[in-house]
C-alpha positions as CSV (number, residue, x, y, z in Angstrom):
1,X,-17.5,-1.2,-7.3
2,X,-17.5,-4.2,-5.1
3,X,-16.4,-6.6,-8.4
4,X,-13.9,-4.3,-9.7
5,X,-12.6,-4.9,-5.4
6,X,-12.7,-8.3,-5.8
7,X,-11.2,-8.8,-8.9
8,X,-9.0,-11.9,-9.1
9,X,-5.1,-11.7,-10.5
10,X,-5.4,-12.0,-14.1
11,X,-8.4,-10.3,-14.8
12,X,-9.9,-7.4,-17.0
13,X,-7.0,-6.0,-18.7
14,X,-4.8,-6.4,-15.5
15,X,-0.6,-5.4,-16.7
16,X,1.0,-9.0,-17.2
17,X,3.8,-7.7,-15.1
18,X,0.9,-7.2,-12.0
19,X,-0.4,-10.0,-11.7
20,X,3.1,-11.6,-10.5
21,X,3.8,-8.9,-7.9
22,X,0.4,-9.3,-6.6
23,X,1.1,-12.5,-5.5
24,X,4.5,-11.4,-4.0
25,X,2.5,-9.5,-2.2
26,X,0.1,-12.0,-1.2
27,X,3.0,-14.2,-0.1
28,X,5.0,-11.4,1.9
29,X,1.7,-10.7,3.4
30,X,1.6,-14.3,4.7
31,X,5.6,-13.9,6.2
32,X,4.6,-10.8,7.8
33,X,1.8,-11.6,9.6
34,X,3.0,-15.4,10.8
35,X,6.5,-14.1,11.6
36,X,5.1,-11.0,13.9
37,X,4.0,-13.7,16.4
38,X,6.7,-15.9,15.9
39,X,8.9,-13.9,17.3
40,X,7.5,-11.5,19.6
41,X,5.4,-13.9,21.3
42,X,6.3,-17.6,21.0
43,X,10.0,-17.9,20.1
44,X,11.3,-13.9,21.2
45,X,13.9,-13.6,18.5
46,X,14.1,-10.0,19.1
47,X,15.1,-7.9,21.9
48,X,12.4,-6.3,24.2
49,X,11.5,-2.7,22.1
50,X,10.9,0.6,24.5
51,X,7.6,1.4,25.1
52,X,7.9,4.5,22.9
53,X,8.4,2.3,19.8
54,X,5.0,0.2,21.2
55,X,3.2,4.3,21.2
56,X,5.1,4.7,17.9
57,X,3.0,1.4,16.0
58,X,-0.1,2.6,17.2
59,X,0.2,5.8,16.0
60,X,1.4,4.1,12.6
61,X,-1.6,1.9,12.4
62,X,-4.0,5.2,13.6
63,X,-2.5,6.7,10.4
64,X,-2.6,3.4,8.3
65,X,-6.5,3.1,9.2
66,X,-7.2,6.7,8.6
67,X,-6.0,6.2,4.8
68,X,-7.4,2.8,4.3
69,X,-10.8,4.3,4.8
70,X,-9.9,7.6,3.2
71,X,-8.6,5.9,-0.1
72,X,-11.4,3.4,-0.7
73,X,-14.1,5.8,0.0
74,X,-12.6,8.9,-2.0
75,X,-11.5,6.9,-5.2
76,X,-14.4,4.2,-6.2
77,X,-12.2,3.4,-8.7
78,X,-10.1,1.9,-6.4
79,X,-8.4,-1.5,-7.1
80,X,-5.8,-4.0,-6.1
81,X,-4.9,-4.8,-9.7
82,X,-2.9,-2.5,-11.8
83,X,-5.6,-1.5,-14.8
84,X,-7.4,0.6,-16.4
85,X,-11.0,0.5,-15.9
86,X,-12.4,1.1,-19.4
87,X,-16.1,0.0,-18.8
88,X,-16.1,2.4,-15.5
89,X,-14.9,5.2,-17.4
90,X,-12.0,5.3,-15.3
91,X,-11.2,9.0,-13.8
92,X,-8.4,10.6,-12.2
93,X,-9.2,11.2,-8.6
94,X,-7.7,14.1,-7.0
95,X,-9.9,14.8,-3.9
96,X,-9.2,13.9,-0.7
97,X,-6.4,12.3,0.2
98,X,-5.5,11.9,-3.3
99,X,-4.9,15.5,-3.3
100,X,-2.0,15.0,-0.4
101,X,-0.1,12.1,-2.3
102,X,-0.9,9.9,-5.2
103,X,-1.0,6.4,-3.4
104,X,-2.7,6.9,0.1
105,X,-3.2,3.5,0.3
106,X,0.3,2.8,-0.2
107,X,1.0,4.7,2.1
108,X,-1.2,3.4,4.6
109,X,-0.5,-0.5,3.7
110,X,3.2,0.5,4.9
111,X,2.4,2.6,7.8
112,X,0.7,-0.9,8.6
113,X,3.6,-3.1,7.3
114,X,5.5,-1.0,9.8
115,X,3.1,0.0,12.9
116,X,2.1,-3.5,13.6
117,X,5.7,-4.8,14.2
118,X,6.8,-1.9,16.5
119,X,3.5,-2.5,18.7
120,X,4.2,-6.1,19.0
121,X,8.4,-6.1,18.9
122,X,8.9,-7.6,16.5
123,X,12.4,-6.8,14.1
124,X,11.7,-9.4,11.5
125,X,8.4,-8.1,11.1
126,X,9.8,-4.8,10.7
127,X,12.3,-6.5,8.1
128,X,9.5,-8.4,6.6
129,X,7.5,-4.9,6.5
130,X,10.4,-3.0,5.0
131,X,10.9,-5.7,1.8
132,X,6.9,-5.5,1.6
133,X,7.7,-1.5,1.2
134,X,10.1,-2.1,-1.2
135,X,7.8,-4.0,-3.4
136,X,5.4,-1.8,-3.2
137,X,7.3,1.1,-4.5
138,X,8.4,-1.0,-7.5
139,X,4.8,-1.2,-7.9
140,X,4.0,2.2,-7.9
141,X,6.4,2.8,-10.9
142,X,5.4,0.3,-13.1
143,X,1.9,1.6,-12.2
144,X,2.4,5.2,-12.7
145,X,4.2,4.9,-15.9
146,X,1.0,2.7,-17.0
147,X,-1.4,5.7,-15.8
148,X,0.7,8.7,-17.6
149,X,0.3,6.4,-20.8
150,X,-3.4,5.3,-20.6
151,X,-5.4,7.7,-18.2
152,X,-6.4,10.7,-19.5
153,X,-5.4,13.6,-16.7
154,X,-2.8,11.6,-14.8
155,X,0.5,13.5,-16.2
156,X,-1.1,16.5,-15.2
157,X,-2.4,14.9,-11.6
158,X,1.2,14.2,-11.0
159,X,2.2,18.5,-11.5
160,X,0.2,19.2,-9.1
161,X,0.2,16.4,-6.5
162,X,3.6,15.9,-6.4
163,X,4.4,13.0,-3.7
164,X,3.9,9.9,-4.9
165,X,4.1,8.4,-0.9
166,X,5.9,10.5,1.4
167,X,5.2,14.2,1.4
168,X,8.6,15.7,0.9
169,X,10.7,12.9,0.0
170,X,9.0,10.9,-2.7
């Protein structure tokens, strides 16, 4: 489980297409969390938030947490590369919070992506959360169309759980 976790970009039978937006990630990540301090602390490019926003990010970071641990101990299949882990005997997971929405960790990377910049006060962390988001979401499609076609279950995982984020909306 810890290899599969600590699989590199390019490896296994990782989608082509992955292996770049992993690295968008990677480098968004690096933005977000060098331009969070940036501003709210050393150069104050944004106004002063209201302390209910600051009560608002750590309630979104609480919630991000929560499904970090949830998602990595109910799916050992779990992954940060988009693939289909043949030599596991890869299985769809529907316990859990996987039986809430299909991407809890998703969900919880952009509850972070979000939570952290509203503690601190930071609006171009929130802007660099919200294009994180964005990728993300373009990474869920490519990755659920990849998991109707190769994993056994998944079409019918996705009639039953149907959210792929945000209960109600998506």
């Amino acid at each position: 489980m810890l290899e599969e976790r600590y699989k590199q970009p390019g490896a296994g039978n990782q989608e082509r297409w992955d292996i770049y937006v992993v690295y968008g990630i990677v480098i968004g990540f690096i933005v977000w969390i060098v331009i969070m301090p940036l501003d709210a602390k050393r150069f104050g490019w944004s106004p002063a938030f209201p302390l209910w926003l600051a009560v608002l990010g750590v309630a979104l970071l609480v919630g991000s947490f929560f499904l970090f641990f949830r998602s990595y101990t109910d799916n050992s299949f779990l992954s940060p590369l988009v693939r289909i882990q043949e030599e596991r005997k890869q299985r769809v997971v529907s316990t859990g919070v996987y039986g809430f929405v299909r991407h809890p960790m998703y969900l919880g990377a952009i509850l972070m992506f979000l939570g952290a910049p509203l503690l601190l006060g930071s609006l171009y962390g929130i802007l660099a959360g919200l294009a994180l988001t964005i990728l993300l979401m373009a990474r869920i499609r490519g990755e659920e169309k990849m998991l109707g076609r190769e994993l056994e279950g998944y079409r019918e995982y996705t009639q039953n759980v149907l959210y792929r984020l945000f209960p109600l909306l998506w």
